[in-house]
PyMOL CGO cylinders between C-alpha atoms (Angstrom):
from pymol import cmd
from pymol.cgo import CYLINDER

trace = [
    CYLINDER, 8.62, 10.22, -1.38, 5.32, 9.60, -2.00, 0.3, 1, 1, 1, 1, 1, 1,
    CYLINDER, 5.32, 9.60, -2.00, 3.30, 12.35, -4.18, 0.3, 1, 1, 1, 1, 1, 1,
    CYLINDER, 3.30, 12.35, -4.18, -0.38, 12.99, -4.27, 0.3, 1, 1, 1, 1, 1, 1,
    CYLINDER, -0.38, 12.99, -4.27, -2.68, 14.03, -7.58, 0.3, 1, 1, 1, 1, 1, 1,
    CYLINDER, -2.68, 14.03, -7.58, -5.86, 14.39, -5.67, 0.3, 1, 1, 1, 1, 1, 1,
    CYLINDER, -5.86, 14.39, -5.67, -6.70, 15.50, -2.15, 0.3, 1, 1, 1, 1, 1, 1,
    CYLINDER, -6.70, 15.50, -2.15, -7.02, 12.97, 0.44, 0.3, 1, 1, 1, 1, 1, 1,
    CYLINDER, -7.02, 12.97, 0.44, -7.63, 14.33, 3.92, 0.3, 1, 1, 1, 1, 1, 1,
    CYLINDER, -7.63, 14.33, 3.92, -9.37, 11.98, 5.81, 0.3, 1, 1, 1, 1, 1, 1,
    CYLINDER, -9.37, 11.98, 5.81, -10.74, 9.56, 3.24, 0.3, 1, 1, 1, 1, 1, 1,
    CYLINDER, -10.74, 9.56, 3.24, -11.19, 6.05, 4.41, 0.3, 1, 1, 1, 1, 1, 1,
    CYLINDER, -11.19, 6.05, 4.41, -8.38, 4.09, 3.02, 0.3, 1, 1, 1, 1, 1, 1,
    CYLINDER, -8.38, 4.09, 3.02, -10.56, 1.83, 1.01, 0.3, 1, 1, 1, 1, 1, 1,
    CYLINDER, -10.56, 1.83, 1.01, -11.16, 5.04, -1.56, 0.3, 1, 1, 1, 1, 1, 1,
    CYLINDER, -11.16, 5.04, -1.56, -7.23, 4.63, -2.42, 0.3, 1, 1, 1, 1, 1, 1,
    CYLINDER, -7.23, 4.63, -2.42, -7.32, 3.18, -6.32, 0.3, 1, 1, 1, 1, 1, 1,
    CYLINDER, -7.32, 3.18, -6.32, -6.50, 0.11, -6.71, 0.3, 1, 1, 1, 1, 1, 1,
    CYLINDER, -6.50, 0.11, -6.71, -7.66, -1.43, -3.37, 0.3, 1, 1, 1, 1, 1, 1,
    CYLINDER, -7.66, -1.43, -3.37, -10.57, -3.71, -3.46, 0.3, 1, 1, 1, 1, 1, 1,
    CYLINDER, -10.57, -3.71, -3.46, -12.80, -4.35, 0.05, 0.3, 1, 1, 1, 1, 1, 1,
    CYLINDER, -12.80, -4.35, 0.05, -10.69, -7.15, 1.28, 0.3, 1, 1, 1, 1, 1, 1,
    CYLINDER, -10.69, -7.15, 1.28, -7.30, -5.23, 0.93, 0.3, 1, 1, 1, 1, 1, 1,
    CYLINDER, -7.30, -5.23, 0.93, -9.37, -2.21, 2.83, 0.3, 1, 1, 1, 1, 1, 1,
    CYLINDER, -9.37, -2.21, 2.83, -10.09, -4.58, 5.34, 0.3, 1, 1, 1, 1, 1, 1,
    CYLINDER, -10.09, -4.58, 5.34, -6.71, -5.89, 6.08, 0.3, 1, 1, 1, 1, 1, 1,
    CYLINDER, -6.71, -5.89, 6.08, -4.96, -2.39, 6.44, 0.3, 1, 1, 1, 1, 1, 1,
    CYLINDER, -4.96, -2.39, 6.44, -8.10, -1.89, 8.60, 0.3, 1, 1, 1, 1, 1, 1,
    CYLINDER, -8.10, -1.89, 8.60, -7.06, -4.52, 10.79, 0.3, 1, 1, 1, 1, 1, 1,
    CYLINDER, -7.06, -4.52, 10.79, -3.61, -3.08, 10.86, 0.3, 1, 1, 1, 1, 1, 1,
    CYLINDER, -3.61, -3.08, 10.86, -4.46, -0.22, 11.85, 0.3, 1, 1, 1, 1, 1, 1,
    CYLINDER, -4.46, -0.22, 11.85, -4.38, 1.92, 8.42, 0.3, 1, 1, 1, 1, 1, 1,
    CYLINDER, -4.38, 1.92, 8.42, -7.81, 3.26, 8.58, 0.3, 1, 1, 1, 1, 1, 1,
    CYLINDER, -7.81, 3.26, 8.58, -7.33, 6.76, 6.13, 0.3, 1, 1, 1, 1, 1, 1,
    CYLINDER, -7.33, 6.76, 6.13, -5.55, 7.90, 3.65, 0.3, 1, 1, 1, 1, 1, 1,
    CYLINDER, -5.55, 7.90, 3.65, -3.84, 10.34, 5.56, 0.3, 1, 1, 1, 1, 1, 1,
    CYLINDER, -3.84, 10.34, 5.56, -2.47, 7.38, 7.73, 0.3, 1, 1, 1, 1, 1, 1,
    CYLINDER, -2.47, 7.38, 7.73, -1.07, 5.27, 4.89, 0.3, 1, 1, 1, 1, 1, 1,
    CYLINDER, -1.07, 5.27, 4.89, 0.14, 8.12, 3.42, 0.3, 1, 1, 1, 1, 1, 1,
    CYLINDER, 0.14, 8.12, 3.42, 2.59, 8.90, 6.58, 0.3, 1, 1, 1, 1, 1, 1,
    CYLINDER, 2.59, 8.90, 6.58, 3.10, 5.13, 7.13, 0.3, 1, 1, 1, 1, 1, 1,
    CYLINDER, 3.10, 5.13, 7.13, 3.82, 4.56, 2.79, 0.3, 1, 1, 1, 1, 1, 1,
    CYLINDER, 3.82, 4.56, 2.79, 3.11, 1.57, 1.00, 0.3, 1, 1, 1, 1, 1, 1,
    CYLINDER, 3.11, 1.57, 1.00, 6.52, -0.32, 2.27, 0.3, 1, 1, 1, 1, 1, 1,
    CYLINDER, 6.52, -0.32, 2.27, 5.35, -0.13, 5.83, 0.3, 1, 1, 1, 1, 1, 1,
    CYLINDER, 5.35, -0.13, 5.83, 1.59, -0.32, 5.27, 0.3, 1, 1, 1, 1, 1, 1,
    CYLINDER, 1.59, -0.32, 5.27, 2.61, -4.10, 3.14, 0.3, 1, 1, 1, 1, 1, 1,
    CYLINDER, 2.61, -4.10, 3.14, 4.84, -5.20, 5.93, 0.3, 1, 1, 1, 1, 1, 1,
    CYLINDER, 4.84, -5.20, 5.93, 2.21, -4.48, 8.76, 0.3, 1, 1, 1, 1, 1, 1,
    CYLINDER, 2.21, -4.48, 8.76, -0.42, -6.16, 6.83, 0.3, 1, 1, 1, 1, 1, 1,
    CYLINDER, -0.42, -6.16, 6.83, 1.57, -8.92, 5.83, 0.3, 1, 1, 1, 1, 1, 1,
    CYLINDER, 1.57, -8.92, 5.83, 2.74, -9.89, 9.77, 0.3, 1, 1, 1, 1, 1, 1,
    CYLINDER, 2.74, -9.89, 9.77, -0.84, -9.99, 10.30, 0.3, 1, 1, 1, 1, 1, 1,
    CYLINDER, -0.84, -9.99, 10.30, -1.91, -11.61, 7.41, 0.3, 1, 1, 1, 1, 1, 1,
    CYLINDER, -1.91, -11.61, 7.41, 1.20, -13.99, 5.96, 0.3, 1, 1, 1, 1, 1, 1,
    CYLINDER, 1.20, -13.99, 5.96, -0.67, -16.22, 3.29, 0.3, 1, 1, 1, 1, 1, 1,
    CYLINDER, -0.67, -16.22, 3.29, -3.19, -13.42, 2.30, 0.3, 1, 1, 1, 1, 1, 1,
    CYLINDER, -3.19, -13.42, 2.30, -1.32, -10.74, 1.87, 0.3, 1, 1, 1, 1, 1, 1,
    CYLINDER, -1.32, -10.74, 1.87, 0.91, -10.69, -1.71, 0.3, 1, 1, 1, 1, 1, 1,
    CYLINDER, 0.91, -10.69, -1.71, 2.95, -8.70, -3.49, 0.3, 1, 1, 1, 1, 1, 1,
    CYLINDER, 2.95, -8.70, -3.49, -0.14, -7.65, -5.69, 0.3, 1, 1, 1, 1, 1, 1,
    CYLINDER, -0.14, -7.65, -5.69, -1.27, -5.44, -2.32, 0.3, 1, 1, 1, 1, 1, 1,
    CYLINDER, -1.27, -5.44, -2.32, 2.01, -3.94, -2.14, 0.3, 1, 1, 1, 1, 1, 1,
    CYLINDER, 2.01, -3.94, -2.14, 1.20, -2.64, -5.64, 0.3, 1, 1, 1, 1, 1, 1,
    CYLINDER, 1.20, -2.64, -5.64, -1.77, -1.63, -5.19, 0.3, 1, 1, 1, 1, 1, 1,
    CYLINDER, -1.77, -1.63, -5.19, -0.63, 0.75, -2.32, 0.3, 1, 1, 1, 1, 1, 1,
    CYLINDER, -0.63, 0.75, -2.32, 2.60, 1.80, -3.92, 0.3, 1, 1, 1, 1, 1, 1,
    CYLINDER, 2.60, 1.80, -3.92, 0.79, 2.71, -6.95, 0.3, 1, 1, 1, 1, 1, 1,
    CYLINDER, 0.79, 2.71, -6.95, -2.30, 4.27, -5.61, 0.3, 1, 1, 1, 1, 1, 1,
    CYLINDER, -2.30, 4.27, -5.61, -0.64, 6.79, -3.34, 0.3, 1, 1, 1, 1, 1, 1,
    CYLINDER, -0.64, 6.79, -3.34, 0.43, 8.03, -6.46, 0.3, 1, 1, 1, 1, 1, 1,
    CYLINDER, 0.43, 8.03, -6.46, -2.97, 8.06, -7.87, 0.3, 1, 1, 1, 1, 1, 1,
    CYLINDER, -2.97, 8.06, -7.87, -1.61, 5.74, -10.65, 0.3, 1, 1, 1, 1, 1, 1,
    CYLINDER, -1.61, 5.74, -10.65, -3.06, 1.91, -11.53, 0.3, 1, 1, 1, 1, 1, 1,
    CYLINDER, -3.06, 1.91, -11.53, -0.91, -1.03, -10.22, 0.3, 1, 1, 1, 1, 1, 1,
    CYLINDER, -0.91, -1.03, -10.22, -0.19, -2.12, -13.72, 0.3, 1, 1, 1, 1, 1, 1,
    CYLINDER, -0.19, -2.12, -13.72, 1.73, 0.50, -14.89, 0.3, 1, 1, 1, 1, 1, 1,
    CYLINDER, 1.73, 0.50, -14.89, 4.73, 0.08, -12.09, 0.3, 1, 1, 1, 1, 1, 1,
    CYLINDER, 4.73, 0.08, -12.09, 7.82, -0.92, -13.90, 0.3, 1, 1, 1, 1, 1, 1,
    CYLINDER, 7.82, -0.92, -13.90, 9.77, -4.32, -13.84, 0.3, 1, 1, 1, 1, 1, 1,
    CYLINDER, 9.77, -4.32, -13.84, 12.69, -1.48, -11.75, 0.3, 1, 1, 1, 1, 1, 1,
    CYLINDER, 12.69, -1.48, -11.75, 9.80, -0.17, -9.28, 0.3, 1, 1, 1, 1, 1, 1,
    CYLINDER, 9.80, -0.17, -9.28, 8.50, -3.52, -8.47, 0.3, 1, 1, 1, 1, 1, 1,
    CYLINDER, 8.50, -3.52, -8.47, 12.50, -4.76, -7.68, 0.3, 1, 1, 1, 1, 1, 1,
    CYLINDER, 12.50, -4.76, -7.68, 12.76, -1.63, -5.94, 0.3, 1, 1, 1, 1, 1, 1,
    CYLINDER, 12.76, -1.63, -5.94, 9.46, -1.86, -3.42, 0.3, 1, 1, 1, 1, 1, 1,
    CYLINDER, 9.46, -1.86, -3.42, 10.83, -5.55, -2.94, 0.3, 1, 1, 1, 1, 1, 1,
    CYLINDER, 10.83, -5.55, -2.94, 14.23, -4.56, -1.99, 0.3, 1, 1, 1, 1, 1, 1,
    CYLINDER, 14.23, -4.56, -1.99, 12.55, -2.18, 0.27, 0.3, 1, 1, 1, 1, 1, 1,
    CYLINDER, 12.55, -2.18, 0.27, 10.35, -4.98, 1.95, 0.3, 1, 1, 1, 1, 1, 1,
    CYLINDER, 10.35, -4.98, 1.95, 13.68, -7.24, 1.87, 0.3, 1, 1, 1, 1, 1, 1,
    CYLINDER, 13.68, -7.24, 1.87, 15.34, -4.14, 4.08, 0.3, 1, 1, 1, 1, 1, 1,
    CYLINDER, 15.34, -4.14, 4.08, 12.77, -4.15, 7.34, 0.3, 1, 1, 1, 1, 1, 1,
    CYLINDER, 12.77, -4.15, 7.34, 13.28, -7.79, 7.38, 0.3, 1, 1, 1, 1, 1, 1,
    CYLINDER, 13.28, -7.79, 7.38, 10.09, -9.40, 5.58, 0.3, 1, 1, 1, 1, 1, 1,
]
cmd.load_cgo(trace, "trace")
């Protein structure tokens, strides 16, 4: 379950932390255009849409941004085990 530090109603998704204008762009593109709709969809989801639309450009480095920023925390900080486990979850819906 994702958890939130800040309020985020509405915000365009490219205020998450960790996302840089490119990755904004993409979930753009994929329809992910707030907060509030990556939020619902979570960072599993959000990777896997973006990444059927965007195969070579989309890496594992988005899926930590996302992961990590809907918990308002920087991407470096995921552990070795939360890394293994947002890959097991990617593995799961077939990607």
């Amino acid at each position: 379950m994702t958890r939130w530090r800040r309020p985020i109603r509405n915000q365009p998704v490219a205020a998450l932390r960790n996302l840089g204008p490119k990755s904004a762009l993409m979930l753009g593109a994929a329809g992910i255009r707030t907060l509030d709709e990556l939020a619902e969809l979570g960072a599993v989801k959000a990777y896997v849409r973006v990444k059927a639309l965007y195969p070579k450009k989309a890496s594992l480095n988005l899926l930590w941004a996302l992961a990590a920023g809907l918990e308002d925390r920087d991407w470096r900080e995921l552990t070795e085990d939360e890394k293994a486990s947002l890959r097991a979850d990617v593995r799961r819906l077939g990607v």
